[in-house]
N, CA, C and O atoms as a Maestro MAE file, in Angstrom:
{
 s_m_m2io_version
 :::
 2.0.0
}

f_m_ct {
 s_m_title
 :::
 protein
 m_atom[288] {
  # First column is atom index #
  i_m_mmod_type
  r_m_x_coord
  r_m_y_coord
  r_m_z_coord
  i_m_residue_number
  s_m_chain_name
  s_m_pdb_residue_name
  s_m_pdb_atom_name
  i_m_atomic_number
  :::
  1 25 35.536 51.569 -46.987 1 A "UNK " " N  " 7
  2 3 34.204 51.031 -47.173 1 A "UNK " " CA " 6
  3 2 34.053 50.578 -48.616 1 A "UNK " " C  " 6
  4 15 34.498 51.261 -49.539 1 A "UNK " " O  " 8
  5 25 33.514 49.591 -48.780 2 A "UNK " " N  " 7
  6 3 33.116 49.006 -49.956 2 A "UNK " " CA " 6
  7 2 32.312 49.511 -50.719 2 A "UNK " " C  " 6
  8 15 31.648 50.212 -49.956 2 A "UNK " " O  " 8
  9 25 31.853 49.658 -51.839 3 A "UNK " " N  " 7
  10 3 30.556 49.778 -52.737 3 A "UNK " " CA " 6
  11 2 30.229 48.348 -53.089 3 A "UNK " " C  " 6
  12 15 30.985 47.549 -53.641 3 A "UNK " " O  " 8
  13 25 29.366 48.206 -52.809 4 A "UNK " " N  " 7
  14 3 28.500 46.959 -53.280 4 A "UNK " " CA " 6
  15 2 28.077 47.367 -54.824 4 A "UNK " " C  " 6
  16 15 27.911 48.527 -55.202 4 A "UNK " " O  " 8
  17 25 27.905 45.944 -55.809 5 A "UNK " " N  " 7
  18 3 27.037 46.177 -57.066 5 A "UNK " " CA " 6
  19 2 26.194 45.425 -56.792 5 A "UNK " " C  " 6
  20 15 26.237 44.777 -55.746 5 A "UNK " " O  " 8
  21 25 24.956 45.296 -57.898 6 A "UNK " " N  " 7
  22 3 24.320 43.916 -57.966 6 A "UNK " " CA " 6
  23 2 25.062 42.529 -58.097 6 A "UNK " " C  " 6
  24 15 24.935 41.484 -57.458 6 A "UNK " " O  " 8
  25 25 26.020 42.945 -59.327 7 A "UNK " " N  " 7
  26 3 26.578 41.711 -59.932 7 A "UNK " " CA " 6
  27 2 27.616 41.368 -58.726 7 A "UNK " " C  " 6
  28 15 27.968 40.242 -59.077 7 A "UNK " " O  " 8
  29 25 28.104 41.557 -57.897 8 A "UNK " " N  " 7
  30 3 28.715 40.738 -56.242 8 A "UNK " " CA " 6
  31 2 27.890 40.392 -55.689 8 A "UNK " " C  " 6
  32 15 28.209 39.641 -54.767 8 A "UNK " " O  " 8
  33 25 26.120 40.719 -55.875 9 A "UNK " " N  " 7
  34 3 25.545 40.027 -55.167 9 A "UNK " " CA " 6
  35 2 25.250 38.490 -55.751 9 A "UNK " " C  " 6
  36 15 25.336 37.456 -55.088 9 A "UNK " " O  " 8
  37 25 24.889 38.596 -57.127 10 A "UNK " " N  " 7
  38 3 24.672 37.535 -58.161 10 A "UNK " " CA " 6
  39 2 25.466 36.622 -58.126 10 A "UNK " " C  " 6
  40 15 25.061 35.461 -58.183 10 A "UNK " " O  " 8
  41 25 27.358 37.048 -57.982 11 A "UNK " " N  " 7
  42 3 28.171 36.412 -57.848 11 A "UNK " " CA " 6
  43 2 27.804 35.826 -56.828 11 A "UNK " " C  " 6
  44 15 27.483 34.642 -56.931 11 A "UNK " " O  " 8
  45 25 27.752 36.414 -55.692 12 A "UNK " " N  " 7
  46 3 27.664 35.368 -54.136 12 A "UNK " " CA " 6
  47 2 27.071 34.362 -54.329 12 A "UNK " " C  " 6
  48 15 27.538 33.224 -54.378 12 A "UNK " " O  " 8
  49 25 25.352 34.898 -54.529 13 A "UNK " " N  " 7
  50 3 24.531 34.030 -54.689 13 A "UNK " " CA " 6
  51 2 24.546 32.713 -56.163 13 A "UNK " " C  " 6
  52 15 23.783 31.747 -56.186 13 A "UNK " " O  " 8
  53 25 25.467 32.983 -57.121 14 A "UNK " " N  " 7
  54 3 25.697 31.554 -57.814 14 A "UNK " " CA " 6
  55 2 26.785 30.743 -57.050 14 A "UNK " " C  " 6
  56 15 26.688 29.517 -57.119 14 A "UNK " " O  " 8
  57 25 28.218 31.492 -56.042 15 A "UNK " " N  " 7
  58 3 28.922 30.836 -55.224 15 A "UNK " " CA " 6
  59 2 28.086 29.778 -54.539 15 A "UNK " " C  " 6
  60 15 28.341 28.582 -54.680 15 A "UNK " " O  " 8
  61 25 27.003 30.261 -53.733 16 A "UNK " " N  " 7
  62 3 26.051 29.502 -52.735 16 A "UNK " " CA " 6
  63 2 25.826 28.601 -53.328 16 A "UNK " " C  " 6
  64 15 25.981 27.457 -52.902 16 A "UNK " " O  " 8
  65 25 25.313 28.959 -54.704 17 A "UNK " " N  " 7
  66 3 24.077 27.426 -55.252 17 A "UNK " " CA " 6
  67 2 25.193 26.754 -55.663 17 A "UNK " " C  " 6
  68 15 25.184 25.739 -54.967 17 A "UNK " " O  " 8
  69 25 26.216 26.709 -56.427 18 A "UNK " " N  " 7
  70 3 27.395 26.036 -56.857 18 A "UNK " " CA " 6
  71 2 28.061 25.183 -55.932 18 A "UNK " " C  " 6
  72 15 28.392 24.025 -56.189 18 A "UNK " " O  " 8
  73 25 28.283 25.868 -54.673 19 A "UNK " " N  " 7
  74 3 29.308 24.899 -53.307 19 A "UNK " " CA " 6
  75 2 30.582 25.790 -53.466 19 A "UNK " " C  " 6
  76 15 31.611 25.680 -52.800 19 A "UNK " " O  " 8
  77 25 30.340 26.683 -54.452 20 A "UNK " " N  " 7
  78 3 31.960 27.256 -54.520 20 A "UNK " " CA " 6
  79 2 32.522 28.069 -53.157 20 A "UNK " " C  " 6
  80 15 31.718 28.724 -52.495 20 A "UNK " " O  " 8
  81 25 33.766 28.006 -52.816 21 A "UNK " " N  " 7
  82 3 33.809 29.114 -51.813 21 A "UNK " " CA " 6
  83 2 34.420 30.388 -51.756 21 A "UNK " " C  " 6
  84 15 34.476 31.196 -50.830 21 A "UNK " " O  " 8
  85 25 34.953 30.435 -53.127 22 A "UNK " " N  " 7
  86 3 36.142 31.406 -53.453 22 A "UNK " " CA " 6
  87 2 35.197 32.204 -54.810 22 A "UNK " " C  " 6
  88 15 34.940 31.662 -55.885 22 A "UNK " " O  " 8
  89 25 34.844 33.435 -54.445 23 A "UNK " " N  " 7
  90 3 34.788 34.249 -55.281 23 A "UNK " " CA " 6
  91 2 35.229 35.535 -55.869 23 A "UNK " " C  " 6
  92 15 35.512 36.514 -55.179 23 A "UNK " " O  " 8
  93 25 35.274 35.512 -56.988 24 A "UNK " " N  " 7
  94 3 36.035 36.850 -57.620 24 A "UNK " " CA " 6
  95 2 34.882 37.738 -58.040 24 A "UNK " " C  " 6
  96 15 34.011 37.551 -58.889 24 A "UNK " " O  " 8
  97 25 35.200 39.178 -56.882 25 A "UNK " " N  " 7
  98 3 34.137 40.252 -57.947 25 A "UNK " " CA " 6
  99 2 34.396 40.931 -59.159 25 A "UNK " " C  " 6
  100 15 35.125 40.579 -60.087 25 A "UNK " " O  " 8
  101 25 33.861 41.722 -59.062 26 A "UNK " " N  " 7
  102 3 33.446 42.655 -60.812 26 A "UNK " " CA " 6
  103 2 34.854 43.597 -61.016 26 A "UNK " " C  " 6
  104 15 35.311 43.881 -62.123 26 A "UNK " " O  " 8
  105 25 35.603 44.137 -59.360 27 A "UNK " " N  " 7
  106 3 36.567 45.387 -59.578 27 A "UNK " " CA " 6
  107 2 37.513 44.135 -59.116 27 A "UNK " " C  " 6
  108 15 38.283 44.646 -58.303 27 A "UNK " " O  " 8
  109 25 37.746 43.126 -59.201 28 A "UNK " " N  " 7
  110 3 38.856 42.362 -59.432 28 A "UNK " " CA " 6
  111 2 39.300 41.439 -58.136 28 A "UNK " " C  " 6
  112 15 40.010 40.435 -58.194 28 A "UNK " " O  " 8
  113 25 38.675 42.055 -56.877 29 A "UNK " " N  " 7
  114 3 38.956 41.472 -55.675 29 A "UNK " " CA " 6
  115 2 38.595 39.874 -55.259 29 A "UNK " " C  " 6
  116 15 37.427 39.502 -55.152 29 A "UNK " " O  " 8
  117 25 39.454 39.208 -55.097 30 A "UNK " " N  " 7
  118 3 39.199 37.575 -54.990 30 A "UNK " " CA " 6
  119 2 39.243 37.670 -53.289 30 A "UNK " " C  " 6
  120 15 39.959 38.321 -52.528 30 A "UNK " " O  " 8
  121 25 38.124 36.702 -53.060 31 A "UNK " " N  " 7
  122 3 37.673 35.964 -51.563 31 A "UNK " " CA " 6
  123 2 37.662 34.556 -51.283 31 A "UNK " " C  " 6
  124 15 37.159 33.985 -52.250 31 A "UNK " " O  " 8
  125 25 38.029 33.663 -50.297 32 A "UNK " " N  " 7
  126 3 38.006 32.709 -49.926 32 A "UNK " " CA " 6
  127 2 37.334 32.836 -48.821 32 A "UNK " " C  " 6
  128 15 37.685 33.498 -47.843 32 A "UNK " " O  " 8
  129 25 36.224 32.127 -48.957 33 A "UNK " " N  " 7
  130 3 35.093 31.914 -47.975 33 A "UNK " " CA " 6
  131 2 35.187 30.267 -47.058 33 A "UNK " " C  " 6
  132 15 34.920 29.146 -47.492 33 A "UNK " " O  " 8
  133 25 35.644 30.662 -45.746 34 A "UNK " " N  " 7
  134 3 35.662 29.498 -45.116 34 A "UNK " " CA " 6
  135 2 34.739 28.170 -44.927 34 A "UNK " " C  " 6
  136 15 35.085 26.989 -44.938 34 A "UNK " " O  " 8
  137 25 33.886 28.553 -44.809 35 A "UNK " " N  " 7
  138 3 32.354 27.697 -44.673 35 A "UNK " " CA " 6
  139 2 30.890 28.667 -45.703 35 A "UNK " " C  " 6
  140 15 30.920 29.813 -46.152 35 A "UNK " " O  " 8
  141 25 30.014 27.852 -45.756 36 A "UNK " " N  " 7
  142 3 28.599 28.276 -46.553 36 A "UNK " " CA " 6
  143 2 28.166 29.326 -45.858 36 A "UNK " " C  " 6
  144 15 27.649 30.282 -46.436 36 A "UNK " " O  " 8
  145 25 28.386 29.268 -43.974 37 A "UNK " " N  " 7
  146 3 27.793 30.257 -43.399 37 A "UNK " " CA " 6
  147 2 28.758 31.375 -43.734 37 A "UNK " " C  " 6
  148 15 28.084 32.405 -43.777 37 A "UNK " " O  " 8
  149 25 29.733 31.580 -43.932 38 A "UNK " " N  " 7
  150 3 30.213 32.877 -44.427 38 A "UNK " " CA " 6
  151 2 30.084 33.165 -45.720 38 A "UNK " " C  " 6
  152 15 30.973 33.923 -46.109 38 A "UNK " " O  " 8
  153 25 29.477 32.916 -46.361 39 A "UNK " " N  " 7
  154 3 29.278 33.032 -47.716 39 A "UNK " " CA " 6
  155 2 27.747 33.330 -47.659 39 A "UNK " " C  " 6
  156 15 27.307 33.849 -48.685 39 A "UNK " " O  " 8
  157 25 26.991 33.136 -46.812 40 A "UNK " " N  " 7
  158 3 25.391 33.362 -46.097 40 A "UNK " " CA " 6
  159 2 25.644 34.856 -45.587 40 A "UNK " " C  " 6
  160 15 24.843 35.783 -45.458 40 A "UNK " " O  " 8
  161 25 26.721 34.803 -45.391 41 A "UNK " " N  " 7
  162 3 26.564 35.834 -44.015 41 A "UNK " " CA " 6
  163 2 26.821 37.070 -44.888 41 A "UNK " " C  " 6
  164 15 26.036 38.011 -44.774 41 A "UNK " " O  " 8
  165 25 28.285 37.195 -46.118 42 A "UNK " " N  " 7
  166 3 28.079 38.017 -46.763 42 A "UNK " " CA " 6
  167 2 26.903 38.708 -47.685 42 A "UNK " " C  " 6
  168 15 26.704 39.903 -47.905 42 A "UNK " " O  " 8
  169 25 26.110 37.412 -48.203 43 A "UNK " " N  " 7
  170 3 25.242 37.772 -48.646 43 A "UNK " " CA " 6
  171 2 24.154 38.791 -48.595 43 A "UNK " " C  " 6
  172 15 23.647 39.644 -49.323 43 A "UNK " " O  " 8
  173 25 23.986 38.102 -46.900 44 A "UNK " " N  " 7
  174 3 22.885 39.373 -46.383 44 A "UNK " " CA " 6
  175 2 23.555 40.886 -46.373 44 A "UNK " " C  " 6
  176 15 22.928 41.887 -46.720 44 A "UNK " " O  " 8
  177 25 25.011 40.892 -45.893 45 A "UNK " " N  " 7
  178 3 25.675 42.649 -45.949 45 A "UNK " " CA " 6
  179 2 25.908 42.864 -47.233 45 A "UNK " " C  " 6
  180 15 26.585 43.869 -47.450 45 A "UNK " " O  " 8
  181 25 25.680 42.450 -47.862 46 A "UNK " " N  " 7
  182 3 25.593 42.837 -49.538 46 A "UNK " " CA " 6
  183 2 24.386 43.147 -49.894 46 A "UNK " " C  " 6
  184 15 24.341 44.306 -50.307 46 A "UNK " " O  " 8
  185 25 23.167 42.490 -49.916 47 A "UNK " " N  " 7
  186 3 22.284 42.797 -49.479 47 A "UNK " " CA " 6
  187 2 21.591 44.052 -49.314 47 A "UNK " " C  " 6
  188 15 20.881 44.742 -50.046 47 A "UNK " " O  " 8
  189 25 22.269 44.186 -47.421 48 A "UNK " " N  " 7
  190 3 21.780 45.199 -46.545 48 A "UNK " " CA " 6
  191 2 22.266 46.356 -47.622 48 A "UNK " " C  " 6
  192 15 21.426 46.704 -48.452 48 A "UNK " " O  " 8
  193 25 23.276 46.833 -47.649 49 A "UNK " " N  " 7
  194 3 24.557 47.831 -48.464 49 A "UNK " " CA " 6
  195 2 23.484 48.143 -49.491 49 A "UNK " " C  " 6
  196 15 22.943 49.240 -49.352 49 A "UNK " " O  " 8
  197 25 22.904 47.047 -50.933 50 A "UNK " " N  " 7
  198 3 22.570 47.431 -51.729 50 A "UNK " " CA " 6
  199 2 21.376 48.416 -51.062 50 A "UNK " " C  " 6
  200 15 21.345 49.619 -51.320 50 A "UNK " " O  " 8
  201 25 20.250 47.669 -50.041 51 A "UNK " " N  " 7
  202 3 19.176 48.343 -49.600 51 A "UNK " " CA " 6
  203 2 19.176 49.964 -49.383 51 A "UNK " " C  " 6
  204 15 18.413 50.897 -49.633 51 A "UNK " " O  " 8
  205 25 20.412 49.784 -48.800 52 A "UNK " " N  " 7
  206 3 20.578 51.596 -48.028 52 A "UNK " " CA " 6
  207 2 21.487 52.524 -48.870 52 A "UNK " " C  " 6
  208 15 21.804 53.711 -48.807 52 A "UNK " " O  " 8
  209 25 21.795 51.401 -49.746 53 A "UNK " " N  " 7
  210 3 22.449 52.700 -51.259 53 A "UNK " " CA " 6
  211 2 21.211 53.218 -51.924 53 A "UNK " " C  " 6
  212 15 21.282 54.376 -52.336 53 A "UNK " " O  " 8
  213 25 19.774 52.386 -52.153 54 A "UNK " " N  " 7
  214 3 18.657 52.413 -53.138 54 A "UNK " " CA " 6
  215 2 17.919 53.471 -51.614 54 A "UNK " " C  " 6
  216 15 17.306 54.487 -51.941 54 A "UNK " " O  " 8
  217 25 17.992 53.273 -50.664 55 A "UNK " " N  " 7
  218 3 17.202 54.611 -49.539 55 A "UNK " " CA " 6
  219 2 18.323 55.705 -49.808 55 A "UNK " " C  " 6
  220 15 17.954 56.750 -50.344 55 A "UNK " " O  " 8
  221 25 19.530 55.564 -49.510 56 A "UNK " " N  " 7
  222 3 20.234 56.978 -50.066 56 A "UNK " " CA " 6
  223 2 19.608 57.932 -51.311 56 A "UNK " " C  " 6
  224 15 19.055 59.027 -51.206 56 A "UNK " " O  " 8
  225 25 19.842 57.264 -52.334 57 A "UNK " " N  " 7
  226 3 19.518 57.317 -53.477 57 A "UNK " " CA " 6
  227 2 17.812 57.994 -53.750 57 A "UNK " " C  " 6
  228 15 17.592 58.986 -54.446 57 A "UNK " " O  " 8
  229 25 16.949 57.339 -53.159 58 A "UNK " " N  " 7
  230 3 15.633 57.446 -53.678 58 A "UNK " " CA " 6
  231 2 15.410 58.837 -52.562 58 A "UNK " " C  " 6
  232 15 14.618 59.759 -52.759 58 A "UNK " " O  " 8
  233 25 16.098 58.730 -51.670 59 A "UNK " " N  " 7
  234 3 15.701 60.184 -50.638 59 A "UNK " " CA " 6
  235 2 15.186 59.396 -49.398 59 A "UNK " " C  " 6
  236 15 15.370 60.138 -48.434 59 A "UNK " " O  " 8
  237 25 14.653 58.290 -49.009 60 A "UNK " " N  " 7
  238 3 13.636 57.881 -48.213 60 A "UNK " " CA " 6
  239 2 14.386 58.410 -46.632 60 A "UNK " " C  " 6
  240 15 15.579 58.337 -46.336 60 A "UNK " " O  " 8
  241 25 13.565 58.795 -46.021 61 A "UNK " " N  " 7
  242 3 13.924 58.997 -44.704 61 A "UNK " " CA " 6
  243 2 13.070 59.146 -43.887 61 A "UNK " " C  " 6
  244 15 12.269 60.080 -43.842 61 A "UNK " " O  " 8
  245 25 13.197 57.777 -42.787 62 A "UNK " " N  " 7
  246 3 12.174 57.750 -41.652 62 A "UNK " " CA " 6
  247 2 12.408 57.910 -40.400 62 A "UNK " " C  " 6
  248 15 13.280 57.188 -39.917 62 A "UNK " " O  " 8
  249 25 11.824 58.730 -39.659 63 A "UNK " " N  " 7
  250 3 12.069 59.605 -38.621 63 A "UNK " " CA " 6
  251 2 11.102 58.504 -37.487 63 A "UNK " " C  " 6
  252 15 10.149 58.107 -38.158 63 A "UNK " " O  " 8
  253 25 11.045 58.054 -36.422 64 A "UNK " " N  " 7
  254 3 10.574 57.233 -35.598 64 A "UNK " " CA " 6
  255 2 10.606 58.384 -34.552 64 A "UNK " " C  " 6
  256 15 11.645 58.924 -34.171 64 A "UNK " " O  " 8
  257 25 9.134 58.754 -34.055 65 A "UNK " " N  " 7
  258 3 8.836 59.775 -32.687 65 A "UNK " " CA " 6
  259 2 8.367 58.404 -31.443 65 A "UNK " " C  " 6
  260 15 7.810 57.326 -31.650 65 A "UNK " " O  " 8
  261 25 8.713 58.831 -30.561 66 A "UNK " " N  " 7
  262 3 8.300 57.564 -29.518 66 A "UNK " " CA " 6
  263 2 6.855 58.092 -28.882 66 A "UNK " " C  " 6
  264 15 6.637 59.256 -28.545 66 A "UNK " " O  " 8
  265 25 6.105 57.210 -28.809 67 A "UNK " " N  " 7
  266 3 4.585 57.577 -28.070 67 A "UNK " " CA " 6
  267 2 5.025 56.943 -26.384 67 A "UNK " " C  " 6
  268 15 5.826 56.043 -26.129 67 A "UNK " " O  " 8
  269 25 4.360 57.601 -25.607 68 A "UNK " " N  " 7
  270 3 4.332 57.413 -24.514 68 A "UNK " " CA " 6
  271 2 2.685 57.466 -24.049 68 A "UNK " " C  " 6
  272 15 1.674 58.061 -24.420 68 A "UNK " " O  " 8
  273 25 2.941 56.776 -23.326 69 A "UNK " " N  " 7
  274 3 1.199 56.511 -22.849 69 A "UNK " " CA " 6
  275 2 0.851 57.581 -21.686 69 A "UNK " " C  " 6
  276 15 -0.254 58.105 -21.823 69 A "UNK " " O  " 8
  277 25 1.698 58.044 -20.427 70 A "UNK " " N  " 7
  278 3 1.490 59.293 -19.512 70 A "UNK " " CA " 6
  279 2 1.168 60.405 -20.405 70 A "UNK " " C  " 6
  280 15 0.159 61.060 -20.146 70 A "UNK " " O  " 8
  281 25 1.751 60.656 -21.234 71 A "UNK " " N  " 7
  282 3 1.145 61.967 -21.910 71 A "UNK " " CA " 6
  283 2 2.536 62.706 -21.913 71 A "UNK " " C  " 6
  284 15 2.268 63.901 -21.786 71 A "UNK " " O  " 8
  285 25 3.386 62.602 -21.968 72 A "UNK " " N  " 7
  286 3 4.681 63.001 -22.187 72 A "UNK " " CA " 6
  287 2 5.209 63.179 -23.323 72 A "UNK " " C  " 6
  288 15 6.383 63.539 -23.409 72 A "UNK " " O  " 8
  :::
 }
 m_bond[287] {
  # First column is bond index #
  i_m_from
  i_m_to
  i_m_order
  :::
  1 1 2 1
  2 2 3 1
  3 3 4 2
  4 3 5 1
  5 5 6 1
  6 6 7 1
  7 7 8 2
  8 7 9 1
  9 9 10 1
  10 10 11 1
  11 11 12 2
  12 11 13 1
  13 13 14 1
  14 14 15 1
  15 15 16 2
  16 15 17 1
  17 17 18 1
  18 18 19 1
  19 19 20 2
  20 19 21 1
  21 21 22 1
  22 22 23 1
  23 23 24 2
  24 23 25 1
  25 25 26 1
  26 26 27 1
  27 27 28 2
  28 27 29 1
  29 29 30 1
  30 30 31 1
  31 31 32 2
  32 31 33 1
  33 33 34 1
  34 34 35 1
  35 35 36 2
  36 35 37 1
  37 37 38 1
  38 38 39 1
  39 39 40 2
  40 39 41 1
  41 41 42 1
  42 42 43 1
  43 43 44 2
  44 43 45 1
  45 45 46 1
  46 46 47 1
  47 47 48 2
  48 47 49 1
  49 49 50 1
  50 50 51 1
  51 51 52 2
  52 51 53 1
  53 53 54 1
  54 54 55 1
  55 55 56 2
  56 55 57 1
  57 57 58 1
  58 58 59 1
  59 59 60 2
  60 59 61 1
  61 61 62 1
  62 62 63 1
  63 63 64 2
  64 63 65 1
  65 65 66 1
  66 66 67 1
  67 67 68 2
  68 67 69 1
  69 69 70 1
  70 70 71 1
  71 71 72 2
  72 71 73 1
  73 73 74 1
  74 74 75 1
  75 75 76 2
  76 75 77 1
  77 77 78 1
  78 78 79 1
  79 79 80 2
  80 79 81 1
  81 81 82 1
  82 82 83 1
  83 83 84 2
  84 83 85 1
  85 85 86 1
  86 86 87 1
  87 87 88 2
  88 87 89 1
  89 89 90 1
  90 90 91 1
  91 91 92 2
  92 91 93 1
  93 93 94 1
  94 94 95 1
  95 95 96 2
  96 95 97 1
  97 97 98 1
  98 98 99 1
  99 99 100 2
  100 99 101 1
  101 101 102 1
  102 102 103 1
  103 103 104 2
  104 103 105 1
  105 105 106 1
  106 106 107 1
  107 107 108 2
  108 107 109 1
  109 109 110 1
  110 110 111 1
  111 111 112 2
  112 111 113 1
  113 113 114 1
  114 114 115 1
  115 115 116 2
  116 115 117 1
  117 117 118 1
  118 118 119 1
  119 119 120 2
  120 119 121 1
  121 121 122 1
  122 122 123 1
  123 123 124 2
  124 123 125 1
  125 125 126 1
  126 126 127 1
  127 127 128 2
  128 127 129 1
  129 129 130 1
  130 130 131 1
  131 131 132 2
  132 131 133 1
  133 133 134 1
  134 134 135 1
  135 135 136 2
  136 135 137 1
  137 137 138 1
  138 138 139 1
  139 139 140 2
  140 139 141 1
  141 141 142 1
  142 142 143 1
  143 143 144 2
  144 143 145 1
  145 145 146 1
  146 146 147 1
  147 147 148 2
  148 147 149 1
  149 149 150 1
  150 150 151 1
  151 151 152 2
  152 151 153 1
  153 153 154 1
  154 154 155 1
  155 155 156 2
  156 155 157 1
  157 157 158 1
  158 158 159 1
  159 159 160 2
  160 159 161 1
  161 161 162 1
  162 162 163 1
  163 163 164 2
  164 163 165 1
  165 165 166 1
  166 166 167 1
  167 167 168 2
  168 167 169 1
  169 169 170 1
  170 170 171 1
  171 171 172 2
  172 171 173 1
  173 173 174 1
  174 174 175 1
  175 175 176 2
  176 175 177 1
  177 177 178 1
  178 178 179 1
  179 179 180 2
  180 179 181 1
  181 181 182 1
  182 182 183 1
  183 183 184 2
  184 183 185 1
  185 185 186 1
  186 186 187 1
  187 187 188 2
  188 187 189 1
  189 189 190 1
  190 190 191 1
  191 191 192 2
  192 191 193 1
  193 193 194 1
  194 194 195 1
  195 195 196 2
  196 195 197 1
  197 197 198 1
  198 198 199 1
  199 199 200 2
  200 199 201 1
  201 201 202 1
  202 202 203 1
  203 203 204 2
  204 203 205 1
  205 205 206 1
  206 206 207 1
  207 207 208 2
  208 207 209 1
  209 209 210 1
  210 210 211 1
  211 211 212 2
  212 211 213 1
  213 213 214 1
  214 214 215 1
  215 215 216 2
  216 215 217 1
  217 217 218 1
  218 218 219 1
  219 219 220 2
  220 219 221 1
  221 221 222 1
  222 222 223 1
  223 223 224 2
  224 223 225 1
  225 225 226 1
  226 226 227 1
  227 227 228 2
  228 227 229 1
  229 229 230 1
  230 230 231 1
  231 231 232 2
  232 231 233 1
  233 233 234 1
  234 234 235 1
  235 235 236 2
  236 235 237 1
  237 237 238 1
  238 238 239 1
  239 239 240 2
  240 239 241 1
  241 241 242 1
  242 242 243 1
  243 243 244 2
  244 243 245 1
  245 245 246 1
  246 246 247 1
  247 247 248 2
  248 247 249 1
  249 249 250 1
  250 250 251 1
  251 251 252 2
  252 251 253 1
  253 253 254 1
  254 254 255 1
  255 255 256 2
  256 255 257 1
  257 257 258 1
  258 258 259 1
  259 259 260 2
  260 259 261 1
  261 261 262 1
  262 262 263 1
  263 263 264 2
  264 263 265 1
  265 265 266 1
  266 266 267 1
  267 267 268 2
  268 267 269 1
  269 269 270 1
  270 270 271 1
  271 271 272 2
  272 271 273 1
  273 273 274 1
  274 274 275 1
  275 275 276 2
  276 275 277 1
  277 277 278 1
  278 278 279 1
  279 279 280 2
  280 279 281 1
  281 281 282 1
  282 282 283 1
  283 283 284 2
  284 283 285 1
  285 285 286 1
  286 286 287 1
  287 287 288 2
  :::
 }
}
């Protein structure tokens, strides 16, 4: 599993605005990105990753109880 940073996200996102498709991160690993949509697509799981490192991190934890309308 990966660790995401910010700065791979920054990277991605100047790849995007640039047209570039090949990016190099921060711990040295180089990517060749076939099309924009894979370079979209990482974005968001970089993203997601950072989101649920910052809920790890901060403690947040949400518990979802289901309501039922019979009374169950």
């Amino acid at each position: 599993m990966t660790t995401w940073t910010t700065s791979d996200l920054v990277t991605v996102r100047s790849a995007i605005a640039s047209g570039v498709r090949s990016v190099t991160f921060a711990d040295g690993r180089k990517t060749e990105y076939q099309s924009l949509d894979q370079l979209l697509a990482a974005e968001r799981v970089i993203e997601a990753a950072l989101k649920m490192q910052a809920q790890a991190v901060g403690g947040i934890n949400r518990r979802r109880t289901p309501y039922y309308r019979n009374g169950l």
